[in-house]
C-alpha positions as CSV (number, residue, x, y, z in Angstrom):
1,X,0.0,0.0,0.0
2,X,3.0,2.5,0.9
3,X,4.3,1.5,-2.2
4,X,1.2,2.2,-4.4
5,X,1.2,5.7,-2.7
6,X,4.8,6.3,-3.4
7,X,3.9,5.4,-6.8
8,X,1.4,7.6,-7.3
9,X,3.3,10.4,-5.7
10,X,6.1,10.3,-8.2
11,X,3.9,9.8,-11.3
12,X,1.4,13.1,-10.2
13,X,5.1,15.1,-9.6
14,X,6.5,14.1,-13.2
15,X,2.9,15.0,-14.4
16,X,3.1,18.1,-12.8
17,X,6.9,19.0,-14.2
18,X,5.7,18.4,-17.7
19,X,2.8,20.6,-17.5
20,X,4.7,23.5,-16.0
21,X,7.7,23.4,-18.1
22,X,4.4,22.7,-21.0
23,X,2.7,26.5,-19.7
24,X,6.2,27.7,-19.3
25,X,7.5,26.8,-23.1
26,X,4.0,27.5,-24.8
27,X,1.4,29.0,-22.2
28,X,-1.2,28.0,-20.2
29,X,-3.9,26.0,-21.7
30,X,-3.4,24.4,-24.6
31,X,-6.8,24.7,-26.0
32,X,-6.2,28.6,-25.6
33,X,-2.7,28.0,-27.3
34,X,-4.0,26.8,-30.4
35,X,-6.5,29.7,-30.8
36,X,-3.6,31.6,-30.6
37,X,-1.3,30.5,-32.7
38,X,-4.4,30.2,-35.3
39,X,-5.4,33.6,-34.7
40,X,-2.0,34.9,-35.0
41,X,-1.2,33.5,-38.4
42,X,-4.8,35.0,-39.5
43,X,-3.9,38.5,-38.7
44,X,-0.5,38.1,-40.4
45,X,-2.0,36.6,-43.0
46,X,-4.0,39.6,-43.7
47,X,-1.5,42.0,-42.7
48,X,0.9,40.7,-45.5
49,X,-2.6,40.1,-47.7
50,X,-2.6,43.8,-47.1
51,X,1.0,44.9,-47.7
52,X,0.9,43.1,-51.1
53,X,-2.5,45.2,-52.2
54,X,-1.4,48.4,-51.4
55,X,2.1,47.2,-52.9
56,X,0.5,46.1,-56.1
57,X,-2.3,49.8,-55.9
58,X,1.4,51.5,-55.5
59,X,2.6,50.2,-58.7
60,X,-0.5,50.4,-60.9
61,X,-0.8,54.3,-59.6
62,X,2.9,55.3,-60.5
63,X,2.8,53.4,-63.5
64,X,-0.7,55.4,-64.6
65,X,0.5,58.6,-63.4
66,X,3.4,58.3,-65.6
67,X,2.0,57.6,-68.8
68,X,-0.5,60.0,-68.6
69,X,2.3,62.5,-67.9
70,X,3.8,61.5,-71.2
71,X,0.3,61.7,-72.5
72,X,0.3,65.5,-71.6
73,X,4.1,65.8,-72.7
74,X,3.1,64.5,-76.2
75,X,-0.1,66.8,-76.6
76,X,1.9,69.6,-75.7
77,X,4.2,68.7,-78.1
78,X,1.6,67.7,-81.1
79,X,0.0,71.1,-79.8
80,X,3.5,73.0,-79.9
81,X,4.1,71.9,-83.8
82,X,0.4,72.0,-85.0
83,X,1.0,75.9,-83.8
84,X,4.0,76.4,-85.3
85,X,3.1,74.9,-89.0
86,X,-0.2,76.8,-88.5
87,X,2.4,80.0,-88.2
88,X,4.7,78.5,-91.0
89,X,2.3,76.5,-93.1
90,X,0.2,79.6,-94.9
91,X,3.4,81.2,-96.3
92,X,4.5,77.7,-97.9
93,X,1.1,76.9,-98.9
94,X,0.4,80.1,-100.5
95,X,4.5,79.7,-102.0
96,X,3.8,76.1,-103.5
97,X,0.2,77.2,-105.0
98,X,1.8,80.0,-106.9
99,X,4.9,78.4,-108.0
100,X,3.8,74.7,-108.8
101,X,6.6,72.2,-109.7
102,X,6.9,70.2,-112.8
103,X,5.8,66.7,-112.3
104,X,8.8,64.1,-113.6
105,X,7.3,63.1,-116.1
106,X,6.7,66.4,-117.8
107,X,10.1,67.3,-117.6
108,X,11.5,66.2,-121.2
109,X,8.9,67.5,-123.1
């Protein structure tokens, strides 16, 4: 009987060690360690979820802004040279009307 007692004793004490070093290495309950663990790889899941959005919303807003920057730079430009043959292009027009060339073929004869 002493024996079964003693028995028991040492059993509930290395029961005891391994659920305190358990809570010490990983926490209290287990049940309430799993949750968690779960619940922390959820939020970092939709914190890197997040990152890569506003990662991918960075991109696609440069890459928009630019090009319709260059857009603007080329209808500035077309607008630039449209003025300046509107300033040019009468004299030449009105210089080629009155002075036509001779078409090649015309040329021999």
């Amino acid at each position: 009987m002493a024996t079964e007692f003693d028995n028991q004793l040492i059993e509930s004490v290395a029961v005891r060690r391994n659920r305190v070093t358990d809570a010490l290495l990983y926490g209290e309950n287990p049940t309430e360690r799993r949750w968690k663990a779960t619940t922390k790889q959820f939020l970092f899941s939709l914190v890197a979820a997040a990152l890569i959005t506003a990662i991918c919303i960075g991109i696609s807003f440069v890459s928009n802004m630019l090009a319709t920057r260059a857009e603007e730079k080329k209808q500035r430009q077309d607008q630039m040279q449209s003025s300046a043959a509107a300033f040019i292009g009468p004299t030449q027009s009105a210089w080629s009307s009155s002075n036509p060339s001779p078409s090649p073929g015309r040329m021999g004869n």
